[in-house]
One Martini backbone bead per residue (centre of mass of N, CA, C, O) as a GRO file, in nm:
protein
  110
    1UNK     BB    1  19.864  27.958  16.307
    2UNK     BB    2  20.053  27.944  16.053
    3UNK     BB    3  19.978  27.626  15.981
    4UNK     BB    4  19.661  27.696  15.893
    5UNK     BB    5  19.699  27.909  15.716
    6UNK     BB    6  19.900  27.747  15.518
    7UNK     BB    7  19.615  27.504  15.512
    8UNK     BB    8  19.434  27.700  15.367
    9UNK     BB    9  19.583  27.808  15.117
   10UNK     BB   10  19.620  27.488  14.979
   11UNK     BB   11  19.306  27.448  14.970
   12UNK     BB   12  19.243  27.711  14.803
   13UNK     BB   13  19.451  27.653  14.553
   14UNK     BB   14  19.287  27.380  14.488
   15UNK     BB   15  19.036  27.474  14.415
   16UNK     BB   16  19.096  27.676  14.205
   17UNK     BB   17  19.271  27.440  14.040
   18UNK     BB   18  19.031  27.316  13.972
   19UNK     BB   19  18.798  27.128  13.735
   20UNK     BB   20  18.534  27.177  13.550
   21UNK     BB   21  18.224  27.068  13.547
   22UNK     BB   22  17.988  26.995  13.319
   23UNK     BB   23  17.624  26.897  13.428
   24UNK     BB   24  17.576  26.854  13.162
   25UNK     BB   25  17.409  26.651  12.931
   26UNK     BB   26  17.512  26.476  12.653
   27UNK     BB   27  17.425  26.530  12.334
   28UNK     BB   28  17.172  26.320  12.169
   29UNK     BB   29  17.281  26.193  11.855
   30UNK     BB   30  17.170  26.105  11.490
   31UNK     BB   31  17.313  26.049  11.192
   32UNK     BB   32  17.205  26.080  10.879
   33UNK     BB   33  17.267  25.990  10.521
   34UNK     BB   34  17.283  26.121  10.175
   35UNK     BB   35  17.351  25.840   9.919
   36UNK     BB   36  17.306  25.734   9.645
   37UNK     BB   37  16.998  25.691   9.666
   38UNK     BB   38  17.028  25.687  10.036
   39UNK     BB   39  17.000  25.637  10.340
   40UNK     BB   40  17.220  25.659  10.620
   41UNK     BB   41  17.057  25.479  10.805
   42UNK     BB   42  16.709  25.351  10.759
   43UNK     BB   43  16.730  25.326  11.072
   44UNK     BB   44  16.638  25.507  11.368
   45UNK     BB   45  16.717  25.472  11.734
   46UNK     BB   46  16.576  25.671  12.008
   47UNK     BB   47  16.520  25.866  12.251
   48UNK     BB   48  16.368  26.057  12.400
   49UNK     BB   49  16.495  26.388  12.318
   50UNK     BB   50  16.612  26.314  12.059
   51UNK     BB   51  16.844  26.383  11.779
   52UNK     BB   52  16.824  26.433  11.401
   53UNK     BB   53  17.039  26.416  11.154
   54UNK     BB   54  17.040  26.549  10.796
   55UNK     BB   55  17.298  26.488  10.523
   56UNK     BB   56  17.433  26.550  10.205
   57UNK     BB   57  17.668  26.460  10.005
   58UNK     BB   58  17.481  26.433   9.735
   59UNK     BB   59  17.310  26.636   9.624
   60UNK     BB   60  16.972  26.658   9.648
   61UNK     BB   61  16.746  26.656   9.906
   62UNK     BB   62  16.468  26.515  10.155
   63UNK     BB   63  16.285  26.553  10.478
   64UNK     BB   64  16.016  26.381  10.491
   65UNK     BB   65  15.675  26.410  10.667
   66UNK     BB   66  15.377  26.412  10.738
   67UNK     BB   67  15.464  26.536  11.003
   68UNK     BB   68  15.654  26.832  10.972
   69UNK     BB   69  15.914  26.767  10.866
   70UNK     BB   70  16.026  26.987  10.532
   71UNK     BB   71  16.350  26.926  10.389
   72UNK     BB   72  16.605  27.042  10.246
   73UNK     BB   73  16.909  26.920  10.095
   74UNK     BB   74  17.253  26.964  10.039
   75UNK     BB   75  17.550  26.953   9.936
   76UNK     BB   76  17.718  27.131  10.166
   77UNK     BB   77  17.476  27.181  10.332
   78UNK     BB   78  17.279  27.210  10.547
   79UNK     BB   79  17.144  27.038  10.781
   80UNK     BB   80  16.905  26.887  10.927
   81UNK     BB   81  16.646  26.880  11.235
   82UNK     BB   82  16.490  26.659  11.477
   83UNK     BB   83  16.310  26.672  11.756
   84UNK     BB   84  16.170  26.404  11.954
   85UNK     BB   85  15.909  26.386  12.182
   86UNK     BB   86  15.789  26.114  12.079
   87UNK     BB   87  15.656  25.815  12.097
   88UNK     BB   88  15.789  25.597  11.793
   89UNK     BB   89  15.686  25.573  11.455
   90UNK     BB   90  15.897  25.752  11.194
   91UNK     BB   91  15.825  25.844  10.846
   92UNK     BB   92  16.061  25.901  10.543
   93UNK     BB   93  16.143  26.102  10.272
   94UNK     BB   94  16.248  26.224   9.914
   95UNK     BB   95  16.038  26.352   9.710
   96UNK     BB   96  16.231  26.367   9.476
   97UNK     BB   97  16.281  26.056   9.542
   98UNK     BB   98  16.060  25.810   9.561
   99UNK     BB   99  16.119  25.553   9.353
  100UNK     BB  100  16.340  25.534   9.550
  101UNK     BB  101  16.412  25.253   9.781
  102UNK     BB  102  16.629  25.446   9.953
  103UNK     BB  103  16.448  25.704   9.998
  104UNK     BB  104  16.381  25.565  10.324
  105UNK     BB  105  16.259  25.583  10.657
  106UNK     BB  106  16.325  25.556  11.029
  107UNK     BB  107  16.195  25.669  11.371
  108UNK     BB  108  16.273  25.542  11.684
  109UNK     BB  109  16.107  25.620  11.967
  110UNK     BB  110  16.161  25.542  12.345
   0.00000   0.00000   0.00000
């Protein structure tokens, strides 16, 4: 009897100090920079239900879609960030500086 109740406890003490794991998955994310007035990487491809996120290193950028997301970024503020729900390829542009070929890019969403 007492051999039971003492690999009873030794079970119990085994269960409570064990590491507990979180079930949910990581979120998978993707980070575009303007920079140099230019985003970089100019193609980010995900998976559907994956985020994006847009930040400025520096002076001011948008991340303008024809539809959808159109938000101001600038150096040192909060980043853009956008969940892609749909399958596709989305294009994106700087609204303020247009006239440069490095400030466009595209999400390919599979």
């Amino acid at each position: 009897m007492k051999l039971a109740i003492s690999l009873g406890l030794v079970v119990l003490a085994a269960l409570v100090a064990a590491p507990v794991v979180a079930s949910e998955p990581a979120s998978r994310a993707k980070r575009v920079e303007a920079t140099n007035f230019e985003f970089t990487p100019k193609t980010v491809t995900i998976a559907k239900g994956d985020r994006v996120s847009w930040a400025s290193t520096e002076g001011s950028h948008t991340v303008t879609f024809k539809r959808g997301l159109d938000e101001a970024i600038s150096a040192g503020g909060a980043p853009a960030s956008k969940k892609f729900r749909k399958v596709g390829t989305f294009r994106y542009v700087c609204s303020f500086h247009l006239s440069s070929a490095g400030m466009k890019g595209k999400v390919i969403v599979k």
